[in-house]
PyMOL Python script that loads the backbone (N, CA, C, O; Angstrom):
from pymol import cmd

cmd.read_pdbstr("""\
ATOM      1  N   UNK A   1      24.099  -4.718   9.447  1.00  0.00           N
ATOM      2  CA  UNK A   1      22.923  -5.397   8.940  1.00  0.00           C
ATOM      3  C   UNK A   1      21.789  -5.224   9.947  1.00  0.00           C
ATOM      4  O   UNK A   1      21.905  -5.449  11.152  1.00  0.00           O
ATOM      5  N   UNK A   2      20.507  -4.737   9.241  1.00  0.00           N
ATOM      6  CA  UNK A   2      19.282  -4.838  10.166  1.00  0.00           C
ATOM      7  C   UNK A   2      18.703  -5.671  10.129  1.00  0.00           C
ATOM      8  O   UNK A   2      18.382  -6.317   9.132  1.00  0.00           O
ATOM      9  N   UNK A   3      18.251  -5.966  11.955  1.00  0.00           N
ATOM     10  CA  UNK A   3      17.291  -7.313  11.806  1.00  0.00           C
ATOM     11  C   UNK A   3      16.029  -6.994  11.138  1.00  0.00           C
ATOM     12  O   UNK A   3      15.958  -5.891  10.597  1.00  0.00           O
ATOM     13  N   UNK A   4      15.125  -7.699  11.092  1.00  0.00           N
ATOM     14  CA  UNK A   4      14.145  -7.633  10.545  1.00  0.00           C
ATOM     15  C   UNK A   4      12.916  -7.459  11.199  1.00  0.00           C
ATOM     16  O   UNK A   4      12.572  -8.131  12.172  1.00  0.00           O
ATOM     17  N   UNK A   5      12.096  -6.365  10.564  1.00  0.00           N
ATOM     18  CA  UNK A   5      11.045  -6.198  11.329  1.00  0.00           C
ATOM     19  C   UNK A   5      10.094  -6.595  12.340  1.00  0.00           C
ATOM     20  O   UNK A   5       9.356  -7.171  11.541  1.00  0.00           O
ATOM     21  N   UNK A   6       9.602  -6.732  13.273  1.00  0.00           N
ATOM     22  CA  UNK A   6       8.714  -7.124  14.146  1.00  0.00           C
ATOM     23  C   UNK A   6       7.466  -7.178  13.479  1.00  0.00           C
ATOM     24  O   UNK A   6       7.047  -6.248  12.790  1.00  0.00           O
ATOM     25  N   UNK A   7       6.609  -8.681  13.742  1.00  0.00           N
ATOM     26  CA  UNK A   7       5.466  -9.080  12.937  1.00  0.00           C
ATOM     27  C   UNK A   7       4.345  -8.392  13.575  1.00  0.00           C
ATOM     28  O   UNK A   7       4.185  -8.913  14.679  1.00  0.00           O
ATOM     29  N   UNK A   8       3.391  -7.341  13.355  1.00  0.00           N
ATOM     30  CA  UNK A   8       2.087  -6.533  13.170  1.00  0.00           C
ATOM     31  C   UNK A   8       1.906  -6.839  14.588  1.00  0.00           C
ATOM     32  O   UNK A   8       2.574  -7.870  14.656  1.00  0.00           O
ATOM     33  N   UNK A   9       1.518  -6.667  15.596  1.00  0.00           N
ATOM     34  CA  UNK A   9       1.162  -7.245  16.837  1.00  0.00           C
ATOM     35  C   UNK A   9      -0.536  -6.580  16.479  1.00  0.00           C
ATOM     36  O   UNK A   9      -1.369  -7.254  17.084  1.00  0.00           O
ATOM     37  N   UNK A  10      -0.959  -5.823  15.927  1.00  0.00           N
ATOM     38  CA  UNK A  10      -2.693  -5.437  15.740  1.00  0.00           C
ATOM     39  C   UNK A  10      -3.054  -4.792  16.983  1.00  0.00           C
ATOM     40  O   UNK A  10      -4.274  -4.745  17.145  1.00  0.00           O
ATOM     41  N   UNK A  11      -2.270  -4.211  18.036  1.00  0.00           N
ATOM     42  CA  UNK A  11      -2.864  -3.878  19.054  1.00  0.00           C
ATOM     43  C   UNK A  11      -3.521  -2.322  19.313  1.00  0.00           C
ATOM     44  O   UNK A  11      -2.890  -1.392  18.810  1.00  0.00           O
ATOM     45  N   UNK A  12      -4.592  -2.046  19.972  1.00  0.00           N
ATOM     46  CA  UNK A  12      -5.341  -0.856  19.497  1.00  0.00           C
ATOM     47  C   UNK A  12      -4.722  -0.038  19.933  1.00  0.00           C
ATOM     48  O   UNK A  12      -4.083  -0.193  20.974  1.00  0.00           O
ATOM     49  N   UNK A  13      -4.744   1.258  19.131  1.00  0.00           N
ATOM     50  CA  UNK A  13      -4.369   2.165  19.470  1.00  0.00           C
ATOM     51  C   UNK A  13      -2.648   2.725  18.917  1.00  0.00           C
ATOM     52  O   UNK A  13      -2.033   3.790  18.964  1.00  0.00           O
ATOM     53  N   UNK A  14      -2.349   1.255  18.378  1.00  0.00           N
ATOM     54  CA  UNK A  14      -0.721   1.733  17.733  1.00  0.00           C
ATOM     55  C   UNK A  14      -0.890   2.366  16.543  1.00  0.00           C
ATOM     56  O   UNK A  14      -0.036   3.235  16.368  1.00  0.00           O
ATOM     57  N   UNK A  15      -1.778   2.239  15.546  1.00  0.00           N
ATOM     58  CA  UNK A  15      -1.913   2.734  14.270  1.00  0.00           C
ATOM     59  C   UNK A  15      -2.587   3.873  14.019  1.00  0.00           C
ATOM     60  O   UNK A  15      -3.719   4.115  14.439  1.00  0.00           O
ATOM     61  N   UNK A  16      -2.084   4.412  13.508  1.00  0.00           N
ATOM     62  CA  UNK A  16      -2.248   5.610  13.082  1.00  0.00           C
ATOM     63  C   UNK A  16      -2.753   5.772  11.854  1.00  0.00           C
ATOM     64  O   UNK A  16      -2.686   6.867  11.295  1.00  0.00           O
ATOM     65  N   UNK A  17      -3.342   4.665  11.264  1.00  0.00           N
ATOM     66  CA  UNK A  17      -3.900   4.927   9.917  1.00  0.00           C
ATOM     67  C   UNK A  17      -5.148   6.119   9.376  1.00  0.00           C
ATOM     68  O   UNK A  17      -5.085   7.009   8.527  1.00  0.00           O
ATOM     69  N   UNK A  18      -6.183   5.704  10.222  1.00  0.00           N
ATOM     70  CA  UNK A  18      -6.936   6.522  10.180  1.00  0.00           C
ATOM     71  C   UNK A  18      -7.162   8.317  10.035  1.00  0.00           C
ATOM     72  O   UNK A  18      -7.675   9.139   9.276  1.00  0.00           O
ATOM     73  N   UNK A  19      -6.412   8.243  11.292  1.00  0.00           N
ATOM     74  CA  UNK A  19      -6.102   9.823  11.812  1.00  0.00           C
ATOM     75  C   UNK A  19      -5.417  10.507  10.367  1.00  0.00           C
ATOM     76  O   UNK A  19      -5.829  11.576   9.918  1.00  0.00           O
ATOM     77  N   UNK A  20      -4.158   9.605   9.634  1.00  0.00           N
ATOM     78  CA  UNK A  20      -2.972  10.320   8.993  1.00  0.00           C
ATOM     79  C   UNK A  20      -3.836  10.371   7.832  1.00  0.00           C
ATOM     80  O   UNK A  20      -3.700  11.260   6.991  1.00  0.00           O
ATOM     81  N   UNK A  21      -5.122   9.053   7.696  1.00  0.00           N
ATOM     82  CA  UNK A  21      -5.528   8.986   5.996  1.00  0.00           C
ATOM     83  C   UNK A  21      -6.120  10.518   5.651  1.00  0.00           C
ATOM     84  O   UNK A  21      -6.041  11.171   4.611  1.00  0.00           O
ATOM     85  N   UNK A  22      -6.979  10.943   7.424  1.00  0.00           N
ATOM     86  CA  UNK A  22      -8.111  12.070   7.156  1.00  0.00           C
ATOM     87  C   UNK A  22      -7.461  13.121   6.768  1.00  0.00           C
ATOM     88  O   UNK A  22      -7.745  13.892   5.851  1.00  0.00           O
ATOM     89  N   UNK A  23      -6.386  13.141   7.646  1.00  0.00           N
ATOM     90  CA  UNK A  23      -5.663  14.386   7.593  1.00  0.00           C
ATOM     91  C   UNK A  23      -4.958  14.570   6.220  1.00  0.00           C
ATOM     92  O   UNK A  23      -4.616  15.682   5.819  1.00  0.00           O
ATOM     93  N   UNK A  24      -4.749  13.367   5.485  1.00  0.00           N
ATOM     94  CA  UNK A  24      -3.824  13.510   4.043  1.00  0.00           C
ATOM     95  C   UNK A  24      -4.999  14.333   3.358  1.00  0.00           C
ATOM     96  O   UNK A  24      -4.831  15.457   2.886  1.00  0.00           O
ATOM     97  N   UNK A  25      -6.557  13.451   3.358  1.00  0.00           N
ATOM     98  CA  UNK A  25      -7.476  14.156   2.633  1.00  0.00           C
ATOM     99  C   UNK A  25      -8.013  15.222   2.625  1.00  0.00           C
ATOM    100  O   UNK A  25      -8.618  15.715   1.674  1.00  0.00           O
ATOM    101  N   UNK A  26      -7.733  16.004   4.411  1.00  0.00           N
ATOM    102  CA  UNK A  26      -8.467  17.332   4.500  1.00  0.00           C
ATOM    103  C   UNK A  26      -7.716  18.549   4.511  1.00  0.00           C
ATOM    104  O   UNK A  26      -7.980  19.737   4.326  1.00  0.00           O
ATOM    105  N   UNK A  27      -6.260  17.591   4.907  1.00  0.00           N
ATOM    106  CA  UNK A  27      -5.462  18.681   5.423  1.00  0.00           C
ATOM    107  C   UNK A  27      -3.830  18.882   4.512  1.00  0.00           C
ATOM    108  O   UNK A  27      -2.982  19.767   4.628  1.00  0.00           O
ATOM    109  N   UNK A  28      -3.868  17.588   3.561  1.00  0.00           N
ATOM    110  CA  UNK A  28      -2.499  17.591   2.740  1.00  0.00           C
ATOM    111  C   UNK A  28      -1.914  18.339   2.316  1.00  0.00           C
ATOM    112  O   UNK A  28      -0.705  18.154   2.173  1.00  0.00           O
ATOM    113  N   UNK A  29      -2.497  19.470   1.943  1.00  0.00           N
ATOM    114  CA  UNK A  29      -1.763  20.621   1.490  1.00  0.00           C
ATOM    115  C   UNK A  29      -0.786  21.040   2.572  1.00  0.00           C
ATOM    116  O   UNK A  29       0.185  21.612   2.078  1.00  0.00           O
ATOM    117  N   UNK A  30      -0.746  20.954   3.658  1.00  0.00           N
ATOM    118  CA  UNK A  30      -0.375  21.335   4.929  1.00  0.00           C
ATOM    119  C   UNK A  30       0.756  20.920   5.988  1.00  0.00           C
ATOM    120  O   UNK A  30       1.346  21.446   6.931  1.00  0.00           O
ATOM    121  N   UNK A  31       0.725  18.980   4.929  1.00  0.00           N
ATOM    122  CA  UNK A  31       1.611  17.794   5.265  1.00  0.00           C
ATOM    123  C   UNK A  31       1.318  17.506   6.863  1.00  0.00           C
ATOM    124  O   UNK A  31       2.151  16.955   7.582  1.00  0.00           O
ATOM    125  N   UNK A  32      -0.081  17.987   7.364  1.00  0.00           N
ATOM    126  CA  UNK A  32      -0.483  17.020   8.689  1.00  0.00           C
ATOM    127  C   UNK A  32      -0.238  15.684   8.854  1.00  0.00           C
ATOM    128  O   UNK A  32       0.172  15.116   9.866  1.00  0.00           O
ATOM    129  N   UNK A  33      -0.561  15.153   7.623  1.00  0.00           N
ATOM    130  CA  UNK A  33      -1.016  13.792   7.693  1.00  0.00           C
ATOM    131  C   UNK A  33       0.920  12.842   7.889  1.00  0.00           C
ATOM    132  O   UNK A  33       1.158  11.659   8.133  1.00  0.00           O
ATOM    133  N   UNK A  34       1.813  13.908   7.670  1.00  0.00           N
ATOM    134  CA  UNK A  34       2.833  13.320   7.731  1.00  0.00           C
ATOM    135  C   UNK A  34       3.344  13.559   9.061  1.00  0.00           C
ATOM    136  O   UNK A  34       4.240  12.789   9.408  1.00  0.00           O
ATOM    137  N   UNK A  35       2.981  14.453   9.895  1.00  0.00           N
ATOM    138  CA  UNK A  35       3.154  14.811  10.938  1.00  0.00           C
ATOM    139  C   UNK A  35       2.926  13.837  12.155  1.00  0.00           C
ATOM    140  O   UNK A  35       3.606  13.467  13.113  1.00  0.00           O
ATOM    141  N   UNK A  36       1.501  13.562  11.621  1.00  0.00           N
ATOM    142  CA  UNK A  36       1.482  12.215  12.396  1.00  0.00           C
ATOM    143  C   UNK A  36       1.588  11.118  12.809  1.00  0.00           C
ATOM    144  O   UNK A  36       1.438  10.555  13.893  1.00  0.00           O
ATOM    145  N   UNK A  37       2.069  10.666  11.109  1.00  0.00           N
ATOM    146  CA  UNK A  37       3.342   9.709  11.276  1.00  0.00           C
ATOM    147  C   UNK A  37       4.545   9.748  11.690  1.00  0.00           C
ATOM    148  O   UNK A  37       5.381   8.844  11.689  1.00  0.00           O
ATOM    149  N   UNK A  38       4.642  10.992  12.109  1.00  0.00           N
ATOM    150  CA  UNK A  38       6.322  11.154  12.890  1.00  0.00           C
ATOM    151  C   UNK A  38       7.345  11.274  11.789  1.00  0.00           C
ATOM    152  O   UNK A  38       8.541  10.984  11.822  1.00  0.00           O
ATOM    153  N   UNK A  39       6.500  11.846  10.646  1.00  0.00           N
ATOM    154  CA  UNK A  39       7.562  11.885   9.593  1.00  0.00           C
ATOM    155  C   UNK A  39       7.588  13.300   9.393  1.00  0.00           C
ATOM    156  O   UNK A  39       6.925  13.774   8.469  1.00  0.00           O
ATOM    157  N   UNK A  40       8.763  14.572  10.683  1.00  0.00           N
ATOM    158  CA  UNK A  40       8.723  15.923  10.970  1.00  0.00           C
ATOM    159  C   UNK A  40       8.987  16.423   9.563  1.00  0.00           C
ATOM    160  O   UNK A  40       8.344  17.250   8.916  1.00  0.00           O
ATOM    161  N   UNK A  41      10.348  15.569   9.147  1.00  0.00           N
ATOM    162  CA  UNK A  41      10.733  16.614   7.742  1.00  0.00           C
ATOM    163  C   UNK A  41      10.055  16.309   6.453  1.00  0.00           C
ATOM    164  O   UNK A  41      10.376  17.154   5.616  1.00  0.00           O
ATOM    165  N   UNK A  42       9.352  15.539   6.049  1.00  0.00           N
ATOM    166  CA  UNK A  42       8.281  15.765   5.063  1.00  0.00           C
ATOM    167  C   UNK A  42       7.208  16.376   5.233  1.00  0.00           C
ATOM    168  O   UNK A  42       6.679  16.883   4.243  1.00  0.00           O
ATOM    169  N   UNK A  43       6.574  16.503   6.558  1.00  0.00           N
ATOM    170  CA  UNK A  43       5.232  17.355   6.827  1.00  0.00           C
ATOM    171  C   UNK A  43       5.706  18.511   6.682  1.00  0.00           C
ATOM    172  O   UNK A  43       4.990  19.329   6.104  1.00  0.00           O
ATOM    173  N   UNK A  44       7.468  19.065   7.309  1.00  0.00           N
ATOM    174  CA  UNK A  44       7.627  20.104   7.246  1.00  0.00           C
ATOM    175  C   UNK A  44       8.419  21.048   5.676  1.00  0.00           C
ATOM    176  O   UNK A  44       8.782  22.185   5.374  1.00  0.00           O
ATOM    177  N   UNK A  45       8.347  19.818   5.135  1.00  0.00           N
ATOM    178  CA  UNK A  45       8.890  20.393   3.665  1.00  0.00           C
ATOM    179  C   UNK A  45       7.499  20.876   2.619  1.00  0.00           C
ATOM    180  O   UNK A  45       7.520  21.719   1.722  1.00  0.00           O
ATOM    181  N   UNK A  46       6.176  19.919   3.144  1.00  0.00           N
ATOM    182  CA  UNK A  46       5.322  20.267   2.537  1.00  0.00           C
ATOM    183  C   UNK A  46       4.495  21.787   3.187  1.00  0.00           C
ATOM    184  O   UNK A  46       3.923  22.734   2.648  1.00  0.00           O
ATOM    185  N   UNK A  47       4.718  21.506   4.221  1.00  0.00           N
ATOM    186  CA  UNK A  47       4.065  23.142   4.807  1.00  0.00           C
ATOM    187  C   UNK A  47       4.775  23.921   3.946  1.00  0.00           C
ATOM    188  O   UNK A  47       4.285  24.507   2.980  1.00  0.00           O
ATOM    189  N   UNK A  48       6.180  23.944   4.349  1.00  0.00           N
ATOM    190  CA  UNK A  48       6.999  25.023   3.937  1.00  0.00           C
ATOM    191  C   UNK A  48       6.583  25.485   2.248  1.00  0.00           C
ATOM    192  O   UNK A  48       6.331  26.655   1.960  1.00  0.00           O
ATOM    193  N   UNK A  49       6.569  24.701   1.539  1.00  0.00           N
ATOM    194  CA  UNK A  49       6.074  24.946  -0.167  1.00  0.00           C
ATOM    195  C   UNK A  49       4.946  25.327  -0.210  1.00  0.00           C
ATOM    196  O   UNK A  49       4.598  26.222  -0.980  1.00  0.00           O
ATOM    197  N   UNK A  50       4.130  24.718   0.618  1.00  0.00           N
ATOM    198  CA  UNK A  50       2.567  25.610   0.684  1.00  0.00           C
ATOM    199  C   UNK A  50       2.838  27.104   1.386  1.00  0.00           C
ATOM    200  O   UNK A  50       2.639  27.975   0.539  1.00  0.00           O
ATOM    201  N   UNK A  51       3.179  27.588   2.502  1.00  0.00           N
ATOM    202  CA  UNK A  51       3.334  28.879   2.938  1.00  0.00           C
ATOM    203  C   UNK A  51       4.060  29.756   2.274  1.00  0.00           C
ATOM    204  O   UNK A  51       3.824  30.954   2.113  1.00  0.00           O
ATOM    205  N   UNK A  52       5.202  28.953   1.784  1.00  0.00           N
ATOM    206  CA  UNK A  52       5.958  30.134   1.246  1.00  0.00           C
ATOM    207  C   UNK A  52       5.743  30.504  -0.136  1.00  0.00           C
ATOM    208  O   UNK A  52       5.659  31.684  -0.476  1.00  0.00           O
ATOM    209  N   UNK A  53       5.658  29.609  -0.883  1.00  0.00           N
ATOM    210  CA  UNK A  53       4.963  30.286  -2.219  1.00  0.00           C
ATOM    211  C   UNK A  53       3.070  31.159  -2.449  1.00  0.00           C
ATOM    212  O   UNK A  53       2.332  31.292  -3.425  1.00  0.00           O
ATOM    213  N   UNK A  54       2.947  31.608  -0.781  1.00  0.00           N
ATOM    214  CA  UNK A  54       1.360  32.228  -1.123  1.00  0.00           C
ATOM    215  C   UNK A  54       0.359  31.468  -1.223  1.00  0.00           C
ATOM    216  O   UNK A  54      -0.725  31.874  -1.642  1.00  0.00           O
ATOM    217  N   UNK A  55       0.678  29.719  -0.687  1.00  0.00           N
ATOM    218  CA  UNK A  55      -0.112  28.778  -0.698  1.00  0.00           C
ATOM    219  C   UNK A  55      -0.547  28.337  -2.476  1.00  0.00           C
ATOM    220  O   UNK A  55      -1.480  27.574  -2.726  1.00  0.00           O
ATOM    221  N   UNK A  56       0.262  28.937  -3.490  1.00  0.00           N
ATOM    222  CA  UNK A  56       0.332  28.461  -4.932  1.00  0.00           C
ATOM    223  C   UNK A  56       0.617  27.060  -4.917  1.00  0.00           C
ATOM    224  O   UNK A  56      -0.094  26.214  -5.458  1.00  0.00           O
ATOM    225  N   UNK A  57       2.045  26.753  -4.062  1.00  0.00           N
ATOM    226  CA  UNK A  57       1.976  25.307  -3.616  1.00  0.00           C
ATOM    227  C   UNK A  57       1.475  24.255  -3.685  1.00  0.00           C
ATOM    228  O   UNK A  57       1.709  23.226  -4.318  1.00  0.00           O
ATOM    229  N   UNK A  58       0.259  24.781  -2.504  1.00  0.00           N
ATOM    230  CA  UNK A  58      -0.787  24.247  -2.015  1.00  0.00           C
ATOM    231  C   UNK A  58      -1.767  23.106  -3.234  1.00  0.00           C
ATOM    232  O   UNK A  58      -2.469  22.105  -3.092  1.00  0.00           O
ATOM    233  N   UNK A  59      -1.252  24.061  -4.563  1.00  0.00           N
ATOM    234  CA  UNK A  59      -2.169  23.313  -5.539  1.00  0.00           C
ATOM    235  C   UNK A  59      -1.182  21.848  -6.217  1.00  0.00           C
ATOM    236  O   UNK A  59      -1.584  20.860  -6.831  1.00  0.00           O
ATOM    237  N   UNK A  60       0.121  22.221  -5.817  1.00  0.00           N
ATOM    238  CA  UNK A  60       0.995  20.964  -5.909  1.00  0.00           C
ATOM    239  C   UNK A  60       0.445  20.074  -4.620  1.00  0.00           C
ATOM    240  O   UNK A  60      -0.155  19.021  -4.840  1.00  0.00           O
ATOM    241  N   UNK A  61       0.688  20.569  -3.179  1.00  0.00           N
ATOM    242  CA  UNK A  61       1.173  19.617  -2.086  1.00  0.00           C
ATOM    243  C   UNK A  61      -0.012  19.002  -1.699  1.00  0.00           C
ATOM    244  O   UNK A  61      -0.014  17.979  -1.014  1.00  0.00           O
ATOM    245  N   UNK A  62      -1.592  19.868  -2.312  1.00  0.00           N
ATOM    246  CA  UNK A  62      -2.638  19.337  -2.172  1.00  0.00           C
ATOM    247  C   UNK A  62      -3.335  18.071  -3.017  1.00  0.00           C
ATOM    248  O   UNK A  62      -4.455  17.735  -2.631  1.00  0.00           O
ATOM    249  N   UNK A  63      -2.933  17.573  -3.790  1.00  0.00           N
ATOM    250  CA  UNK A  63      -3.324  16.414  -4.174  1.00  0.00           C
ATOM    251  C   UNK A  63      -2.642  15.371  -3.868  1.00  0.00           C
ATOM    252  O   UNK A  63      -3.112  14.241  -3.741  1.00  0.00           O
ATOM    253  N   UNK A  64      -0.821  15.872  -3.650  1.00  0.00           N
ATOM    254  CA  UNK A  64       0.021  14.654  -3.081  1.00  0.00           C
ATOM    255  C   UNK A  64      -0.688  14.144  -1.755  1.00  0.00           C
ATOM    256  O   UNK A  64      -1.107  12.987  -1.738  1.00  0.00           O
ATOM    257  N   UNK A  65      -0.890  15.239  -0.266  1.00  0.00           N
ATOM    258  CA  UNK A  65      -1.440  15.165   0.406  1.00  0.00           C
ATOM    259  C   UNK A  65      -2.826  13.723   0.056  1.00  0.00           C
ATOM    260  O   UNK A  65      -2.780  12.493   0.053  1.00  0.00           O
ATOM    261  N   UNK A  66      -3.778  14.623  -0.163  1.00  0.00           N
ATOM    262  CA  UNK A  66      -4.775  13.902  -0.948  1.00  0.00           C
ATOM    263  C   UNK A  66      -4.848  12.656  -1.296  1.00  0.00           C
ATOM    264  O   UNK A  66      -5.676  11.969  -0.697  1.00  0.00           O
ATOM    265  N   UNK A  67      -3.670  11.763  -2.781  1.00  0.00           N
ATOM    266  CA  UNK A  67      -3.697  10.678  -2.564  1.00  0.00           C
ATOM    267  C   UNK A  67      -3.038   9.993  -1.970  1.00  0.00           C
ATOM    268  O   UNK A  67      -3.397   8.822  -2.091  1.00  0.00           O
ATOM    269  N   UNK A  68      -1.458  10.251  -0.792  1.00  0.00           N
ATOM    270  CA  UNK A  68      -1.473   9.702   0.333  1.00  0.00           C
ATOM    271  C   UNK A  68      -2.632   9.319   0.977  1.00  0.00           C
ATOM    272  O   UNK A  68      -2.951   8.131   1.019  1.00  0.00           O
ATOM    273  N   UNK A  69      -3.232  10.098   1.432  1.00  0.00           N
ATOM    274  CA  UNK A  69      -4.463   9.647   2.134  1.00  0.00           C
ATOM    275  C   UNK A  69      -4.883   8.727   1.919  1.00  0.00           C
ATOM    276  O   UNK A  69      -4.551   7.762   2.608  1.00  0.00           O
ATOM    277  N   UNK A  70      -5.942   8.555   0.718  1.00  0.00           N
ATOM    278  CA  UNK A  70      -6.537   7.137  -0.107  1.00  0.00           C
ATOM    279  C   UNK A  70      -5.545   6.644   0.276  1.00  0.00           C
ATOM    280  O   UNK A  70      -5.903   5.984   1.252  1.00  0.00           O
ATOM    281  N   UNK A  71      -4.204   6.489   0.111  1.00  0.00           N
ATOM    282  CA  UNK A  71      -3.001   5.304   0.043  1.00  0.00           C
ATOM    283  C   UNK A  71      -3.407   4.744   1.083  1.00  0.00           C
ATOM    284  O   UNK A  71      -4.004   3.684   0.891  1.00  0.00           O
ATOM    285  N   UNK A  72      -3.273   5.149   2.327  1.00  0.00           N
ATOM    286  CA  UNK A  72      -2.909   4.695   3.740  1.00  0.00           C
ATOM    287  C   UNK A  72      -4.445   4.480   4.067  1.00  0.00           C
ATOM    288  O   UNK A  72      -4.472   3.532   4.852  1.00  0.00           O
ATOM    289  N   UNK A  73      -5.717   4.914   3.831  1.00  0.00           N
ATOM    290  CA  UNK A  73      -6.571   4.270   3.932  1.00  0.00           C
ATOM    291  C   UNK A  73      -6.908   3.030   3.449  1.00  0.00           C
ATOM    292  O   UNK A  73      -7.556   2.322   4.220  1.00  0.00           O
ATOM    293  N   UNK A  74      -6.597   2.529   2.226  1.00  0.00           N
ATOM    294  CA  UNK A  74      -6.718   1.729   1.277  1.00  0.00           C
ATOM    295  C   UNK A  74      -5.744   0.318   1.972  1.00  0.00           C
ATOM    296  O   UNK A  74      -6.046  -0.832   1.651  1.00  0.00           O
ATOM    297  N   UNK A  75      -4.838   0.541   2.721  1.00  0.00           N
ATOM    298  CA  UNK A  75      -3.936  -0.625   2.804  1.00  0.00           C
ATOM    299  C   UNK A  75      -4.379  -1.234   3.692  1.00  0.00           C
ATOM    300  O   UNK A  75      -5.065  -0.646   4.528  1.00  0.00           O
ATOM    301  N   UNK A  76      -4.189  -2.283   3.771  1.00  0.00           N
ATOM    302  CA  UNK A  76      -4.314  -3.015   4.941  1.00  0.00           C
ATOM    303  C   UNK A  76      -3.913  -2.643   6.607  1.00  0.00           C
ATOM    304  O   UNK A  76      -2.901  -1.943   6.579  1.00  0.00           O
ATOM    305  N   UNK A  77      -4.277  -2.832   7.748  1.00  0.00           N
ATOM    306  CA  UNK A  77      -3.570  -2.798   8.581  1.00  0.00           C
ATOM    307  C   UNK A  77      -2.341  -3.258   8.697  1.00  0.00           C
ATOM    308  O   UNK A  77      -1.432  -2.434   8.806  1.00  0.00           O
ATOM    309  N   UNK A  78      -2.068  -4.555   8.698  1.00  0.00           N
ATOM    310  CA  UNK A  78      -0.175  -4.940   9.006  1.00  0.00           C
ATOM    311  C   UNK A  78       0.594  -4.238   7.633  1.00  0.00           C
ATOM    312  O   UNK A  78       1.782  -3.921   7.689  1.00  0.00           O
ATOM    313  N   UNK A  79      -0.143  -4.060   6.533  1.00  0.00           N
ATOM    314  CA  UNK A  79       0.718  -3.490   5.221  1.00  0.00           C
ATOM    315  C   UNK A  79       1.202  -2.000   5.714  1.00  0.00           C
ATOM    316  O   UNK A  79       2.372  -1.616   5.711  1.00  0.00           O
ATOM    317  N   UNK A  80       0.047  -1.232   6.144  1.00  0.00           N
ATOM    318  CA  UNK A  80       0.040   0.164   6.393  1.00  0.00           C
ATOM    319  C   UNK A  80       1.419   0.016   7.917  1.00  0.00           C
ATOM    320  O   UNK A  80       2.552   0.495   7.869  1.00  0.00           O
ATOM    321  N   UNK A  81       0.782  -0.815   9.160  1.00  0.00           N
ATOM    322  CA  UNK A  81       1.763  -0.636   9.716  1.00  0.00           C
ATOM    323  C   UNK A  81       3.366  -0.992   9.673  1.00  0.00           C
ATOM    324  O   UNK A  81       4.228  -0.641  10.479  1.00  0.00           O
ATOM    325  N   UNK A  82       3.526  -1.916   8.309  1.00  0.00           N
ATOM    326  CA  UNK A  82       5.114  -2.363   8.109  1.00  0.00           C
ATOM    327  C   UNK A  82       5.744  -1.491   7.236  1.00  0.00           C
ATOM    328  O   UNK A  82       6.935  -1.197   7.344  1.00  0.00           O
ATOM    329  N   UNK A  83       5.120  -1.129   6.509  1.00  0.00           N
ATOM    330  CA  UNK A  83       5.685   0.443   5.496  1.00  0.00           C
ATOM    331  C   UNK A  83       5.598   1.805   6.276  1.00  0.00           C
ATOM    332  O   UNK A  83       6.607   2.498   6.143  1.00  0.00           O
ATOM    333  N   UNK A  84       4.574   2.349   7.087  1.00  0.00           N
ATOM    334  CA  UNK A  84       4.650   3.552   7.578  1.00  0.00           C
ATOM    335  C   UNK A  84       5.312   3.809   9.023  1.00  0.00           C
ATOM    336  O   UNK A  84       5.914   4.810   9.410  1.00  0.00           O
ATOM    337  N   UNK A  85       4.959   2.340   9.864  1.00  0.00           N
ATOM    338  CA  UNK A  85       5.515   2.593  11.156  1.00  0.00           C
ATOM    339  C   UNK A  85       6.761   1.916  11.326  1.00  0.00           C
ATOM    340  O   UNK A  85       7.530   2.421  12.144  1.00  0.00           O
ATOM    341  N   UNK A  86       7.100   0.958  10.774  1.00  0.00           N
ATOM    342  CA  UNK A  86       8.233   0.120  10.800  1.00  0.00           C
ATOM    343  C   UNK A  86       9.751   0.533  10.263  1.00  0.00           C
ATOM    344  O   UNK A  86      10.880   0.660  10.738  1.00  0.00           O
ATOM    345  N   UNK A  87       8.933   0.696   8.687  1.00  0.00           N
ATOM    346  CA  UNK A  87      10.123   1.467   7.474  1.00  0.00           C
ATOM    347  C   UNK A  87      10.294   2.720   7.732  1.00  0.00           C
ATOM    348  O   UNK A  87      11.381   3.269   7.553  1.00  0.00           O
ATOM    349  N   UNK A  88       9.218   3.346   8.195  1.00  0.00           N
ATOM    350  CA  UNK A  88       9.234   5.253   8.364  1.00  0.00           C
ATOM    351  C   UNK A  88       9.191   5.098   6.418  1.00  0.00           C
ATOM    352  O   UNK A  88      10.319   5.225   5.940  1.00  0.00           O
ATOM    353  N   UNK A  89       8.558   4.962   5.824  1.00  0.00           N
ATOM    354  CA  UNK A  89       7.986   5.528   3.912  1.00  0.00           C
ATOM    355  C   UNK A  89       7.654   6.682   4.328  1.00  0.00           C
ATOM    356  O   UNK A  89       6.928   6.856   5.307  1.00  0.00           O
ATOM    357  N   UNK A  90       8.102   7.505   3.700  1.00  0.00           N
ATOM    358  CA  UNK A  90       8.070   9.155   3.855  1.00  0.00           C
ATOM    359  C   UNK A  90       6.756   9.122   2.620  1.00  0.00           C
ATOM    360  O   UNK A  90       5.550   9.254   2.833  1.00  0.00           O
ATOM    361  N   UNK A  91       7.473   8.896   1.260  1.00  0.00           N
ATOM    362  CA  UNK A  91       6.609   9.790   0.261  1.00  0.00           C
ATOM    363  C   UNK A  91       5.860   8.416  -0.754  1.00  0.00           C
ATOM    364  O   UNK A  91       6.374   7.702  -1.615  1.00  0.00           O
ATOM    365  N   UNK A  92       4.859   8.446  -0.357  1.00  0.00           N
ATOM    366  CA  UNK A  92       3.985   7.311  -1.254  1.00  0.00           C
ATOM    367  C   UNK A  92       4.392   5.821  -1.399  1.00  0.00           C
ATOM    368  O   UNK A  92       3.702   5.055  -2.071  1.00  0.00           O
TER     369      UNK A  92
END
""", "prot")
cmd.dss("prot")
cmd.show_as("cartoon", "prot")
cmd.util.cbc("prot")
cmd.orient("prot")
């Protein structure tokens, strides 16, 4: 049984919201934005579908990318940090 999460402490510099939202929006096709959540094998499953299909992919992994972004911009701070940094939420 797991204990239960640690309550938001808000302190600067732990969140990563920002950085991961831009990168979902500029760079999603690419799965940056998952990268920087420390989430290696979804950033790296989405590269991989973008490179290897000729970046055809890209027209899938680029809007997922995309509205991740909005997602994690859109949430709150303690919401964003108890689902992305706490839980590790890979996909939306």
């Amino acid at each position: 049984m797991q204990a239960p999460p640690a309550p938001y402490q808000g302190s600067v510099g732990s969140s990563n919201k920002v950085p991961a939202g831009l990168c979902g929006i500029f760079l999603g096709a690419f799965g940056v934005h998952k990268f920087v959540l420390g989430n290696n094998k979804a950033g790296a499953i989405m590269l991989c579908i973008t490179v290897f299909t000729c970046f055809y992919g890209g027209l899938i992994m680029g809007p997922i990318g995309f509205i991740e972004g909005i997602i994690y911009l859109t949430k709150s701070d303690e919401e964003f940090h108890r689902l992305y940094v706490q839980c590790k939420k890979e996909w939306f």
